[in-house]
C-alpha positions as CSV (number, residue, x, y, z in Angstrom):
1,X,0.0,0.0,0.0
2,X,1.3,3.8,-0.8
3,X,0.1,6.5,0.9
4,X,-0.4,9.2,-1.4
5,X,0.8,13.1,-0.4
6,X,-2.6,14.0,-1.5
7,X,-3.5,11.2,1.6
8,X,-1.2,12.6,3.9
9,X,-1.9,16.1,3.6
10,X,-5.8,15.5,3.7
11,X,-5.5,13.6,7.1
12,X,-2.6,16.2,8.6
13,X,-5.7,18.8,7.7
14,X,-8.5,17.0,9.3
15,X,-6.3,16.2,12.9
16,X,-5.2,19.8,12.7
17,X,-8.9,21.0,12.5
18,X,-9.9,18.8,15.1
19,X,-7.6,20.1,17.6
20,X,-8.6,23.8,16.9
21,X,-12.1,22.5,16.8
22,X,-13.1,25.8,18.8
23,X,-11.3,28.0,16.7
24,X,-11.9,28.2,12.4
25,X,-8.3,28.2,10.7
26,X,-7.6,30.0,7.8
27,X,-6.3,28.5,4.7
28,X,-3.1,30.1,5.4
29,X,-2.6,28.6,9.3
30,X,-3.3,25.1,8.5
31,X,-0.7,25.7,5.3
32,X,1.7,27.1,8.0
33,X,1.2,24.9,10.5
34,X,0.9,21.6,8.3
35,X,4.0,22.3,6.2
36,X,1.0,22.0,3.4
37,X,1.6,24.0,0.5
38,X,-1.6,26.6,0.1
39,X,-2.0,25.7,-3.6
40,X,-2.1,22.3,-2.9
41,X,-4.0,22.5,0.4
42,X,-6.7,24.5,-1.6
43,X,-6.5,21.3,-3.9
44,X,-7.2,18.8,-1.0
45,X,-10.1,21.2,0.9
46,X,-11.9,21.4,-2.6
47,X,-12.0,17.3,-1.9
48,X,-13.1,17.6,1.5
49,X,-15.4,20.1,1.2
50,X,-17.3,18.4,-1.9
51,X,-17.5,15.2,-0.4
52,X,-18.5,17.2,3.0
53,X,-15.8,16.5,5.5
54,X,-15.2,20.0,5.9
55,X,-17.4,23.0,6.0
56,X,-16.3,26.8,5.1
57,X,-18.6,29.2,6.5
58,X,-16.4,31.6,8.7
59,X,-13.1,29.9,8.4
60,X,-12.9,26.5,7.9
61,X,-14.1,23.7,10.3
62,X,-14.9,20.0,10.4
63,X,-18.8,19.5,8.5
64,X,-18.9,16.2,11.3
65,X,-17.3,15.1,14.2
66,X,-14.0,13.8,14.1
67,X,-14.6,10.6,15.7
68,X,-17.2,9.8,12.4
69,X,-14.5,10.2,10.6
70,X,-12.1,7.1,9.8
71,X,-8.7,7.5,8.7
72,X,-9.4,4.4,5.5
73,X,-12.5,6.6,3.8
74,X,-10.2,9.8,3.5
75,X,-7.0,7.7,2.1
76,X,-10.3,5.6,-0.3
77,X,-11.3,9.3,-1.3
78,X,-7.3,10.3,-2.3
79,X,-6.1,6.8,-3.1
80,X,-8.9,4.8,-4.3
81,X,-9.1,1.2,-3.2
82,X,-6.1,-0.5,-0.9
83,X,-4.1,-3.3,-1.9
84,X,-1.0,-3.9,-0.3
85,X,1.2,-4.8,-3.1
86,X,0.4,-3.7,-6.8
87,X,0.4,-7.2,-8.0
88,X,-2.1,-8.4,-5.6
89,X,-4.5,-6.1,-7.3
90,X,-3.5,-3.4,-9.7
91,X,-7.1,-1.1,-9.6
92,X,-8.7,-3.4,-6.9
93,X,-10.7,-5.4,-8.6
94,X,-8.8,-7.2,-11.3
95,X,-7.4,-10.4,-11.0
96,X,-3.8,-11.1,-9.9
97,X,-1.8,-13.2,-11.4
98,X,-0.4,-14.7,-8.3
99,X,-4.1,-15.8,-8.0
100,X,-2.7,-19.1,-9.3
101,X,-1.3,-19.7,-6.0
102,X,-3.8,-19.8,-3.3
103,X,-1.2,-19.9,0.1
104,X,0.5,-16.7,-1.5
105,X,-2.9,-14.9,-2.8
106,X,-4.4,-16.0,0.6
107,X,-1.0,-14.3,3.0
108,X,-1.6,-10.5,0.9
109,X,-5.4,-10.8,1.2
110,X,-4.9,-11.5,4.8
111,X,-2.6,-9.0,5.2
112,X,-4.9,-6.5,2.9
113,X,-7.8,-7.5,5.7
114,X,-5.8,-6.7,8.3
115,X,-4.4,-3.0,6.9
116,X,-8.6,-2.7,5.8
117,X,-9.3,-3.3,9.3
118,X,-7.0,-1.2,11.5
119,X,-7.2,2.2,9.1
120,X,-11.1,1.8,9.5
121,X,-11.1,1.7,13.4
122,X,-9.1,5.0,14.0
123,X,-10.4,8.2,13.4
124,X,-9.5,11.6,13.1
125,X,-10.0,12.3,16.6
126,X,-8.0,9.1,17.8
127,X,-5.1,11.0,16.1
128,X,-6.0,14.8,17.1
């Protein structure tokens, strides 16, 4: 599995808004205080915003609590589907060719089950 920079910077925004949940950062702050360049950032809040994990209306703010939001659906929304090594699954749904060998098809969708299942029990406010 690669984590995307589009990922990374989407989930360093949504822990940063959920510890200044009282406040409304700016574009600018979260750039600052993220390390998030602002075009980019702008990029990645269009995301959020459109899919409603974020909310504009005097600064910007999380559209739902933190702890509704997992860290797998934001890294799903940047990175599509996960697969933990390109060959078990190039888009997710194909079939691999190591599908000829059970044992070894079985270990990465094991292992796939097991990334699936820890990225969907934290959330945002696990890591804030």
């Amino acid at each position: 599995m690669k984590l995307s920079l589009c990922s990374e910077y989407a989930l360093l925004c949504l822990i940063h808004l959920a510890r200044f949940s009282h406040e409304a950062p700016t574009l600018e702050s979260i750039s600052a205080a993220c390390h998030i360049p602002a075009e980019t950032l702008n990029e990645t809040l269009s995301v959020l915003k459109k899919e409603r994990y974020i909310k504009t209306t005097r600064g910007i703010q999380l559209a739902k609590p933190a702890s509704r939001i997992n860290v797998l659906e934001i890294i799903r929304l940047f990175d599509g589907a996960l697969a933990p090594l390109e060959p078990v699954s190039v888009k997710g749904y194909e079939i691999a060719p190591m599908e000829s060998e059970p044992k070894l098809s079985g270990l990465f969708s094991q292992i796939q089950k097991q990334v699936i299942s820890q990225l969907e029990n934290v959330t945002i406010a696990d890591l804030a």
